[in-house]
C-alpha positions in Angstrom: 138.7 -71.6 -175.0 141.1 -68.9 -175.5 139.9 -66.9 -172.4 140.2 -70.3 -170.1 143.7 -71.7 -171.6 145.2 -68.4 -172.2 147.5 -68.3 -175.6 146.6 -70.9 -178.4 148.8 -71.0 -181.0 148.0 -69.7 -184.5 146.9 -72.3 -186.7 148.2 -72.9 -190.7 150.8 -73.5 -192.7 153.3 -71.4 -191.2 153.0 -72.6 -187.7 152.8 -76.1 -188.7 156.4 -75.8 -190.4 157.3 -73.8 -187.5 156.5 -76.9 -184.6 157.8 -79.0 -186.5 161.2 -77.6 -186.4 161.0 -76.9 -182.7 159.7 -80.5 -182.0 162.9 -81.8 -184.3 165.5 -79.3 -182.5 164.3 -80.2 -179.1 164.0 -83.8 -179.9 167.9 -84.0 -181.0 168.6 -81.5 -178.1 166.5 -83.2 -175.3 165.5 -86.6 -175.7 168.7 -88.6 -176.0 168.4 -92.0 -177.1 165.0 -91.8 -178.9 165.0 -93.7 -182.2 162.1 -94.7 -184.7 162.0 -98.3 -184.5 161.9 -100.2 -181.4 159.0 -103.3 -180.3 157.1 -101.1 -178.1 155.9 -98.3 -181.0 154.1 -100.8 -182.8 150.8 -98.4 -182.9 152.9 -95.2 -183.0 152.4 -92.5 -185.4 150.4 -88.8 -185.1 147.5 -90.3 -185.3 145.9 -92.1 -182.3 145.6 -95.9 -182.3 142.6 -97.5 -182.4 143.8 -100.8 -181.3 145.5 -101.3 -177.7 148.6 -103.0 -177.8 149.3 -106.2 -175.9 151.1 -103.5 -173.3 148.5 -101.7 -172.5 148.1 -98.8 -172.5 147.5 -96.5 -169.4 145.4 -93.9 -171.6 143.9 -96.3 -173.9 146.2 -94.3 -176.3 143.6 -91.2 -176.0 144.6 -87.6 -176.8 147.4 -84.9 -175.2 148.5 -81.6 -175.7 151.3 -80.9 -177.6 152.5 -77.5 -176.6 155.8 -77.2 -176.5 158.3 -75.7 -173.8 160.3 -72.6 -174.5 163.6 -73.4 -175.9 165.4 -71.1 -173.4 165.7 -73.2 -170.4 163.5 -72.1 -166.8 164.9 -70.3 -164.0 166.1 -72.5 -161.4 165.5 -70.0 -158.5 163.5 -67.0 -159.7 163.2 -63.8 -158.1 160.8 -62.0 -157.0 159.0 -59.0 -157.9 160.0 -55.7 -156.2 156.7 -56.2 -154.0 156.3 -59.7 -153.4 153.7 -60.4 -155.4 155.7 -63.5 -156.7 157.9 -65.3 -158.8 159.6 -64.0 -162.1 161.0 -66.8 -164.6 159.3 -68.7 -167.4 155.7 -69.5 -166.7 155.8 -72.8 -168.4 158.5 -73.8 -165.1 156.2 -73.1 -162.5 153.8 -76.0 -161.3 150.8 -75.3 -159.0 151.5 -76.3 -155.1 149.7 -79.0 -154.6 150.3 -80.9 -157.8 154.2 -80.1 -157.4 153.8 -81.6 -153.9 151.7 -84.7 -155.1 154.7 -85.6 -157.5 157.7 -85.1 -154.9 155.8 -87.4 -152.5 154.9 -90.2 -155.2 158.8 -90.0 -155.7 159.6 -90.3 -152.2 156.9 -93.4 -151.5 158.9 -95.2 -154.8 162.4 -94.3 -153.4 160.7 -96.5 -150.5 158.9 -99.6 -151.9 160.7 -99.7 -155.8 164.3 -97.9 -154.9 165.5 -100.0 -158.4 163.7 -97.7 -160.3 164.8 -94.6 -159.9 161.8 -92.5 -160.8 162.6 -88.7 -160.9 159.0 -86.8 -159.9 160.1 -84.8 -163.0 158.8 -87.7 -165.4 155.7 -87.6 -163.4 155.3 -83.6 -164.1 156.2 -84.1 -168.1 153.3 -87.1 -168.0 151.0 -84.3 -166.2 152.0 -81.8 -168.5 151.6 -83.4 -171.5 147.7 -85.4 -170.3 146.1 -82.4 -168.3 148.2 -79.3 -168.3 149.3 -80.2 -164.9 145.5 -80.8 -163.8 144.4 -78.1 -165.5 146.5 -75.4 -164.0 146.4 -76.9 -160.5 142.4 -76.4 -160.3 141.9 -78.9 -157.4 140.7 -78.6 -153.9 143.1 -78.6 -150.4 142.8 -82.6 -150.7 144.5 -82.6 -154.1 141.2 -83.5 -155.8 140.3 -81.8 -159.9 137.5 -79.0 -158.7 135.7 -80.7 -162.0 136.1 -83.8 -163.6 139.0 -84.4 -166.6 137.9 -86.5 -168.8 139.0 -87.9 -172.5 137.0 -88.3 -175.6 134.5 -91.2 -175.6 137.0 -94.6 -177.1 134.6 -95.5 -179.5 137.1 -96.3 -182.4 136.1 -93.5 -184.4 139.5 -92.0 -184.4 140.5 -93.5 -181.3 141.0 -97.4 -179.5 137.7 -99.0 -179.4 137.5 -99.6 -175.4 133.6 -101.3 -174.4 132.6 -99.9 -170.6 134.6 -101.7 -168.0 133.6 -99.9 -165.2 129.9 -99.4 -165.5 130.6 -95.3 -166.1 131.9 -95.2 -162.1 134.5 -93.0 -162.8 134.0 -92.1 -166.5 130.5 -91.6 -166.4 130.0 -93.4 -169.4 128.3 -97.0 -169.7 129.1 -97.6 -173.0 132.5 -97.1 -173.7 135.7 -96.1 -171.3 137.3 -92.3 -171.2 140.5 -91.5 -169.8 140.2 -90.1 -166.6 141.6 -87.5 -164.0 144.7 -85.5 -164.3 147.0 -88.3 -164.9 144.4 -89.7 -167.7 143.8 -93.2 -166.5 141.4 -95.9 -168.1 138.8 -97.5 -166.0 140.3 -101.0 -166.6 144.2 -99.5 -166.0 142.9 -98.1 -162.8 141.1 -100.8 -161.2 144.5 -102.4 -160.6 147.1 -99.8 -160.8 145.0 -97.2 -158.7 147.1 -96.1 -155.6 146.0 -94.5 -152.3 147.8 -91.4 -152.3 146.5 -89.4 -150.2 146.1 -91.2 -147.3 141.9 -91.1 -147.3 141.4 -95.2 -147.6 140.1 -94.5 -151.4 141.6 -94.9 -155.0 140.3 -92.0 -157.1 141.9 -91.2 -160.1 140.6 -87.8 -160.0 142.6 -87.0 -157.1 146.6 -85.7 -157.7 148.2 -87.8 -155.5 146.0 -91.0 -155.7 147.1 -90.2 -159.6 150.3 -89.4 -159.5 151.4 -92.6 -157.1 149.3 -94.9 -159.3 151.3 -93.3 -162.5 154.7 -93.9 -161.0 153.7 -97.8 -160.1 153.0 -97.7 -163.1 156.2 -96.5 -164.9 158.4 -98.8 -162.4 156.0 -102.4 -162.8 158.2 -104.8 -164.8 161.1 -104.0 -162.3 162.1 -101.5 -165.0 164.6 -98.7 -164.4 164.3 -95.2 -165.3 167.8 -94.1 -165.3 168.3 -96.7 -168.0 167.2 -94.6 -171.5 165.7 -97.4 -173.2 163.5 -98.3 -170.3 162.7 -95.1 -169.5 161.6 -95.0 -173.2 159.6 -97.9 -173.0 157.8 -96.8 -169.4 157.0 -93.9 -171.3 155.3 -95.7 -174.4 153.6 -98.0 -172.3 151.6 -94.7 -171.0 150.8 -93.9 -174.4 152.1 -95.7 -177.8 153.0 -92.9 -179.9 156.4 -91.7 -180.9 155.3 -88.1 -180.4 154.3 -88.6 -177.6 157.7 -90.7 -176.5 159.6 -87.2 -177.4 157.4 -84.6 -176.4 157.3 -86.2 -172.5 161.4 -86.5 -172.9 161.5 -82.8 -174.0 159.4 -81.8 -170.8 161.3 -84.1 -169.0 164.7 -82.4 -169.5 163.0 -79.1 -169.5 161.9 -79.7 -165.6 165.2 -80.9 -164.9 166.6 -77.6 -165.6 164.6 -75.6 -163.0 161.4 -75.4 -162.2 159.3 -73.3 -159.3 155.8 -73.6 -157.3 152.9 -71.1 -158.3 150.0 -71.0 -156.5 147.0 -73.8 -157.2 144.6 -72.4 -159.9 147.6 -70.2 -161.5 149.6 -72.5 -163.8 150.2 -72.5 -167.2 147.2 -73.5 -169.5 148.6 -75.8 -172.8 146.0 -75.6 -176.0 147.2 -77.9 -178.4 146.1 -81.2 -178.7 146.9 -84.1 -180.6 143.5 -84.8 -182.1 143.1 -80.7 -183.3 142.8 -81.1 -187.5 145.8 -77.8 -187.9 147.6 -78.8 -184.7 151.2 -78.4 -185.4 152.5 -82.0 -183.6 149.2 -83.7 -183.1 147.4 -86.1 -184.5 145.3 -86.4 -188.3 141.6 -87.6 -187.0 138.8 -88.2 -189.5 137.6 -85.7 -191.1 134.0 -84.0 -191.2 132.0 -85.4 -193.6 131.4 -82.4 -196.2 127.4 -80.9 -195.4 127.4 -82.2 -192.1 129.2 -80.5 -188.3 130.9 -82.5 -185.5 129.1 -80.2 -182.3 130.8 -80.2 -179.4 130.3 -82.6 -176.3 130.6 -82.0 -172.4 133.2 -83.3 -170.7 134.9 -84.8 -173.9 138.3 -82.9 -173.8 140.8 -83.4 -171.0 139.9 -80.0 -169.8 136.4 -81.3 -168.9 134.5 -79.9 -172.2 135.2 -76.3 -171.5 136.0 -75.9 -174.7 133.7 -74.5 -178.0 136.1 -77.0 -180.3 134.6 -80.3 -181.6 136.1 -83.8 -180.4 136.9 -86.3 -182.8 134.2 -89.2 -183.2 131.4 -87.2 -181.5 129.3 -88.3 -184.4 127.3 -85.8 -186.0 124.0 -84.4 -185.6 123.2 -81.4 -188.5 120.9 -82.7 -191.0 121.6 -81.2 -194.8 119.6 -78.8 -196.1 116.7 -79.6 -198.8 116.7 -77.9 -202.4 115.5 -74.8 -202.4 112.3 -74.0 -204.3 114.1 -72.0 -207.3 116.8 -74.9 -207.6 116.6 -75.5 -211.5 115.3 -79.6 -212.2 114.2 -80.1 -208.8 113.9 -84.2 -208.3 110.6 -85.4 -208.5 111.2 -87.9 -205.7 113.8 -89.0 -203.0 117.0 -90.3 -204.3 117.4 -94.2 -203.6 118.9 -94.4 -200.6 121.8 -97.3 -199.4 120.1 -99.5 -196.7 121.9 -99.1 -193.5 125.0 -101.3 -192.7 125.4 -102.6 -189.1 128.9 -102.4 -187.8 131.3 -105.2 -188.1 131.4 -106.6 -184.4 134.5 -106.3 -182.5 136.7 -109.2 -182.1 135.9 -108.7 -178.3 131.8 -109.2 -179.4 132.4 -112.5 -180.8 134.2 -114.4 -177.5 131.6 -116.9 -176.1 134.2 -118.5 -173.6 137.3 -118.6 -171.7 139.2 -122.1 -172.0 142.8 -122.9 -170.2 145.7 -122.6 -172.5 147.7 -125.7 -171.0 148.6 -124.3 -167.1 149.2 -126.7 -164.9 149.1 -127.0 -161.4 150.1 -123.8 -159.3 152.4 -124.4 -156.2 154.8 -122.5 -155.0 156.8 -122.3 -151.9 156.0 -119.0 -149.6 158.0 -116.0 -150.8 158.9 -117.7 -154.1 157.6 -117.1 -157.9 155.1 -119.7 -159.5 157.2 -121.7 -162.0 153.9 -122.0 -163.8 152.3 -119.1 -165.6 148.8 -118.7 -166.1 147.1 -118.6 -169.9 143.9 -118.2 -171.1 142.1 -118.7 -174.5 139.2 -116.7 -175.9 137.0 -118.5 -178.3 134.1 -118.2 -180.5 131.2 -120.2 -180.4 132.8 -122.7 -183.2 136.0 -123.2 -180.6 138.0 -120.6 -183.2 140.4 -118.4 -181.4 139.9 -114.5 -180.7 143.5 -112.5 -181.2 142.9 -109.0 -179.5 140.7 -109.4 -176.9 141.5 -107.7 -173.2 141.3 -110.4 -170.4 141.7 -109.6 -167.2 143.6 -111.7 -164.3 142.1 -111.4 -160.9 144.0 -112.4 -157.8 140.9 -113.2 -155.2 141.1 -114.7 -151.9 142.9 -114.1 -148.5 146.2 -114.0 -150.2 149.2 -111.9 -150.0 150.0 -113.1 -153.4 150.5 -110.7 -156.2 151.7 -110.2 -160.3 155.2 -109.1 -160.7 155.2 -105.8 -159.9 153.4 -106.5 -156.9 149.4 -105.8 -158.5 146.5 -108.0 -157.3 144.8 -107.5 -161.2 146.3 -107.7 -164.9 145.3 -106.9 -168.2 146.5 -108.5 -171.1 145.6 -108.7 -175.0 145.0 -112.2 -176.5 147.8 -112.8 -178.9 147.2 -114.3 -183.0 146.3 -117.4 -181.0 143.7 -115.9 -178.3 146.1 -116.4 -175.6 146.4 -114.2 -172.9 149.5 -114.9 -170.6 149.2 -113.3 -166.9 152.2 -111.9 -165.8 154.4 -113.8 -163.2 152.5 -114.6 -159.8 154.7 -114.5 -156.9 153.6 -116.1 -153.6 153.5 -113.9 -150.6 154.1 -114.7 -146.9 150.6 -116.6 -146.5 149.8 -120.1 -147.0 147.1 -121.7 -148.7 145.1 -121.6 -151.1 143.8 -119.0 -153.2 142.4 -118.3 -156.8 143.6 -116.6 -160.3 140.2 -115.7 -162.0 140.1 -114.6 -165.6 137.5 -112.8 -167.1 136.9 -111.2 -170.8 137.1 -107.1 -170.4 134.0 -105.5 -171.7 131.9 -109.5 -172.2 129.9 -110.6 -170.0 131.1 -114.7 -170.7 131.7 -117.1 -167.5 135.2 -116.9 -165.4 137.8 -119.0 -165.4 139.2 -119.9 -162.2 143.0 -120.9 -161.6 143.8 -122.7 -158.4 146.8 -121.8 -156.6 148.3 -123.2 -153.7 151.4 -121.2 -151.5 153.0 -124.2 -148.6 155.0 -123.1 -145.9 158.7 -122.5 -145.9 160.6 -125.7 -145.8 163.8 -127.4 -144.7 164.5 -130.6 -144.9 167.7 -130.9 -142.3 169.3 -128.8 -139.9 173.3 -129.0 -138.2 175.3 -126.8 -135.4 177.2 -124.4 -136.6 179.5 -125.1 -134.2 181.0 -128.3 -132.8 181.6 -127.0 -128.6 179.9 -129.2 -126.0 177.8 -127.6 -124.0 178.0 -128.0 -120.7 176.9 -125.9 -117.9 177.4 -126.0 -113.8 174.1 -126.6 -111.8 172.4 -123.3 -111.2 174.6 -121.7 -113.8 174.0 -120.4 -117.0 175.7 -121.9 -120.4 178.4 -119.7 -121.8 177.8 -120.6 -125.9 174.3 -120.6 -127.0 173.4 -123.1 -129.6 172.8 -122.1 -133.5 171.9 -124.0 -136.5 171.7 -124.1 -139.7 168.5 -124.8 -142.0 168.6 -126.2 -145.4 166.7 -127.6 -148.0 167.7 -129.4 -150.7 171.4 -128.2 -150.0 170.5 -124.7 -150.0 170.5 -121.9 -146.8 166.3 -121.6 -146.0 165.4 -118.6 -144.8 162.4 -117.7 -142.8 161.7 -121.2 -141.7 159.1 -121.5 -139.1 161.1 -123.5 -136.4 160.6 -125.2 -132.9 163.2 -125.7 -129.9 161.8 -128.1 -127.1 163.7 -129.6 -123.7 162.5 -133.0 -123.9 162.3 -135.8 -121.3 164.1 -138.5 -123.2 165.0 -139.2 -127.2 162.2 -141.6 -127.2 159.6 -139.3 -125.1 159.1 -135.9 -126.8 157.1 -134.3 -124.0 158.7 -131.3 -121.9 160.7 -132.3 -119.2 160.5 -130.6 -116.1 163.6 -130.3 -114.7 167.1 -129.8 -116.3 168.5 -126.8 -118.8 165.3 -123.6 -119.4 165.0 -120.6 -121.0 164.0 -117.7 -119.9 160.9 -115.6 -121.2 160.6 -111.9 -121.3 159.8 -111.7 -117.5 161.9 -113.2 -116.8 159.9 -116.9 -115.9 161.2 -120.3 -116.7 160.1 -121.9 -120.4 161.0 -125.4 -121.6 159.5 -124.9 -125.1 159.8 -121.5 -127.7 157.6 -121.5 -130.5 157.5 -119.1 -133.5 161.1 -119.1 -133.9 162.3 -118.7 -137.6 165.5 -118.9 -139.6 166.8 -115.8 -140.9 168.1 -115.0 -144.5 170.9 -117.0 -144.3 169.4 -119.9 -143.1 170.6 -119.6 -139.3 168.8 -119.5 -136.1 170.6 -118.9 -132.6 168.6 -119.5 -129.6 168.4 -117.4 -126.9 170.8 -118.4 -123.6 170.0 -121.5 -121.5 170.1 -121.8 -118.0 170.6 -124.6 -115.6 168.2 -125.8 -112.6 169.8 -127.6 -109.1 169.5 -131.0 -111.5 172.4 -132.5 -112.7 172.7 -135.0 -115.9 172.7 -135.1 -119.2 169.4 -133.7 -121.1 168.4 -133.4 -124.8 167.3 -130.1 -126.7 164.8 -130.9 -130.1 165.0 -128.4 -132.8 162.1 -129.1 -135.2 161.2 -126.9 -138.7 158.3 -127.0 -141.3 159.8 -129.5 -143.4 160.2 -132.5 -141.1 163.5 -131.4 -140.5 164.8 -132.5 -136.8 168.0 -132.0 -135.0 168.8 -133.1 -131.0 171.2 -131.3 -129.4 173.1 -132.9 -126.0 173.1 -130.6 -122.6 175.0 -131.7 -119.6 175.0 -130.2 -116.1 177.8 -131.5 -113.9 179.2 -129.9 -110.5 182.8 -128.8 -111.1 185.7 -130.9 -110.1 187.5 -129.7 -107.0 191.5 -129.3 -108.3 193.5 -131.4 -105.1 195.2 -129.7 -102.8 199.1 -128.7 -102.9 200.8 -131.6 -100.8 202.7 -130.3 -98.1 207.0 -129.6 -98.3 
């Protein structure tokens, strides 16, 4: 351990007192607006939580390291040694290429798609800090992908959250229970709907940096939150993992990268080696302790460096068997000391769910490009009909739908509350109509689905008016000189992007296209009677492109039709110009 990660801290009293003094200093020094007492630290405290909040968490609440960063603040720019070699400034400030250049593009592709939130790729480098050491140094390949897996301690509830396998070990490895994985230290149930393409390879892998480090800043900015904003930034940053330490230590990072930081090479960062769930760690955590006479023996892969390390993890179980008496032991027993039968564990509250049942939602319409007024709630029962409070159920958005959760995910997870309902977040209808489905299933159960119906109609209006009240009139062979707009509405409001239809008809009473009168023109130029696909913009309004007049004269009529039923006829006339009489002679 101390030849991979470099310095570990010494361990006792001393440095205890010692952390916890820097952790206070920088706390008040670096992480404004923190306090003690706020709805989303419901399962904070040193030691990890072994029950996942309603918010759930990205980690499943698993371990990080707690190291520290100098109290002198980094370079901004820092030299160079005399022979190039590179950089001179505080090690903890320099982050490895590639990971550096994962977290300045996830910054950039928010600026883009979630400009409200304001995420500074600084808060992503703090989160990497704090769950992987900045992916363990910057050990990845060209493609930004860990050159070995990261992986958390098995969330078996001894010490940690009690998470059952949701992903059938595919990217933990594990069939039993889930593992935080990757540098960013996702959960198999948070990735499988905040996962993000990052790197541009059609796959969602949460072992890659910038797959990771997009999906985490999604992440921080769902719930339309805003990171310049301290409290939300605070609650973005608890959501990742519900702790109070860890709330403080990310801030402390945060402000720490603010003040300068510098690109090393991949492979040559900074190694952290304090953790959270180390027994004598100065700021971690306070797991169970080892059973006197027995050893908790190390397991592979069960630290976020990959199981590198000689240290035990928490809740590995134990495997040493005690010692018998030996023979010159004075009063030896003559036989086997009654032994307590073996208890089975209580079961989980997730164990005892038998079915899914609809907690009152009605029926789900909504208009294309609007929210659902309705939301969608499930209840998880028992066998007897008895509601199940804390039990994960997942919200599935399935069919050809462009319809998503606020936030704009396809998948939600969400803990039953005291009455074993689970609310989905708002659904917002996308640009497609039709119908589509809501499925809800119980994370970690195998117990049937429950399907919500949704339905998304078209845009709508339900009249349509000129904007303007000019005649238009027109010479034969001429063209018109004011084109003709109008103005969707429905139900008195502007409605925008209103699939619309403009047709020269042959008479009010015949709808078909006359052949002769007023065209339009197409983009060769050729004459057209009818334009399809037109639709209203976001104020409601749709001009039409210039008419022209044929050798016909008269008066014809223009039909404007929208999704909606709504209908407006428009006049045309075409009349040869009156001659002005000549001057009569003196």
């Amino acid at each position: 351990m101390a030849a991979q990660f470099g310095r570990r801290l010494a361990k006792g009293a001393v440095t205890t007192a010692v952390a916890a003094a820097a952790v206070a200093a920088l706390s008040a020094s670096q992480a404004p607006g923190v306090t003690d007492n706020t709805q989303d630290r419901q399962n904070a405290g040193s030691q990890p939580s072994t029950e996942v909040n309603p918010e759930e968490s990205a980690t499943g609440n698993s371990p990080y390291y707690t190291d520290l960063p100098p109290l002198n603040s980094p370079t901004p720019s820092p030299s160079t040694t005399p022979g190039g070699e590179g950089p001179i400034g505080e090690a903890e400030a320099g982050i490895p290429a590639t990971v550096l250049d994962a977290y300045k593009k996830a910054e950039a592709a928010l600026r883009e798609s979630k400009p409200g939130c304001n995420l500074p790729w600084q808060l992503l480098a703090a989160i990497g800090k704090v769950e992987s050491g900045q992916a363990r140094g910057g050990r990845v390949d060209a493609d930004g992908t860990t050159t070995a897996p990261i992986l958390g301690p098995v969330l078996n509830g001894n010490g940690f959250a009690n998470i059952s396998d949701t992903d059938g070990g595919e990217f933990d490895g594990d069939t039993s229970h889930d593992r935080a994985v990757g540098p960013m230290q996702f959960i198999p149930s948070t990735w499988a709907w905040a996962g993000r393409d990052g790197s541009g390879d059609g796959t969602k892998d949460p072992n890659n940096i910038y797959d990771a480090a997009l999906a985490a800043g999604h992440y921080l900015c769902r719930l339309d939150r805003d990171m310049s904003v301290q409290k939300e930034l605070n609650r973005a940053i608890l959501s990742y993992n519900q702790s109070t330490e860890y709330l403080n230590l990310v801030l402390t990072w945060l402000e720490y990268y603010r003040k300068g930081t510098h690109e090393v090479p991949d492979g040559t960062g900074a190694l952290p080696s304090d953790r959270s769930d180390d027994n004598n760690s100065g700021a971690g955590g306070n797991p169970s302790p080892t059973p006197p006479g027995t050893s908790k023996p190390s397991k592979p892969n069960s630290t976020p460096e990959g199981g590198d390390s000689g240290s035990p993890s928490p809740g590995d179980g134990d495997s040493s068997t005690p010692k018998p008496p030996s023979s010159g032991s004075p009063n030896p027993p003559s036989s086997p000391p009654p032994s307590s039968p073996p208890t089975s564990p209580s079961p989980s509250p997730t164990d005892t769910v038998t079915r899914l049942e609809n907690a009152g939602t009605g029926k789900l319409t909504a208009t294309a490009g609007d929210a659902f007024t309705e939301k969608i709630a499930a209840r998880t029962e028992t066998k007897a009909g008895k509601a199940v409070p804390r039990v994960r159920v997942r919200f599935t958005i399935v069919g050809d739908t462009d319809a998503t959760f606020s936030g704009g995910e396809s998948i939600a997870t969400v803990v039953t509350n005291r009455s074993g309902v689970a609310t989905a977040p708002a659904l917002k209808a996308g640009e497609k109509t039709g119908e589509f489905a809501v499925r809800a299933t119980v994370v970690g159960r195998s117990v049937p689905a429950l399907n919500f119906a949704a339905t998304v109609t078209a845009r709508q209006a339900d009249a349509l008016a000129r904007t303007s009240d000019t005649a238009l009139t027109c010479a034969p062979g001429d063209e018109f000189a004011d084109q003709v707009e109008v103005k969707a509405t429905y139900k008195g409001a502007a409605a925008d992007g209103v699939a619309a239809t403009a047709t020269l008809i042959t008479s009010a009473d015949d709808a078909t296209v006359n052949d002769k009168g007023p065209y339009f023109k197409d983009a060769d130029g050729k004459t057209v009677r009818t334009l399809k696909d037109l639709e209203t913009d976001a104020n409601g309004l749709l001009e039409l492109p210039k008419l022209y007049a044929d050798d016909t004269t008269g008066t014809f009529l223009l039909r404007i039709t929208t999704t909606g039923g709504a209908t407006l006829t428009v006049e045309l006339k075409v009349a040869a110009a009156t001659a002005s009489p000549s001057p009569s002679a003196s």
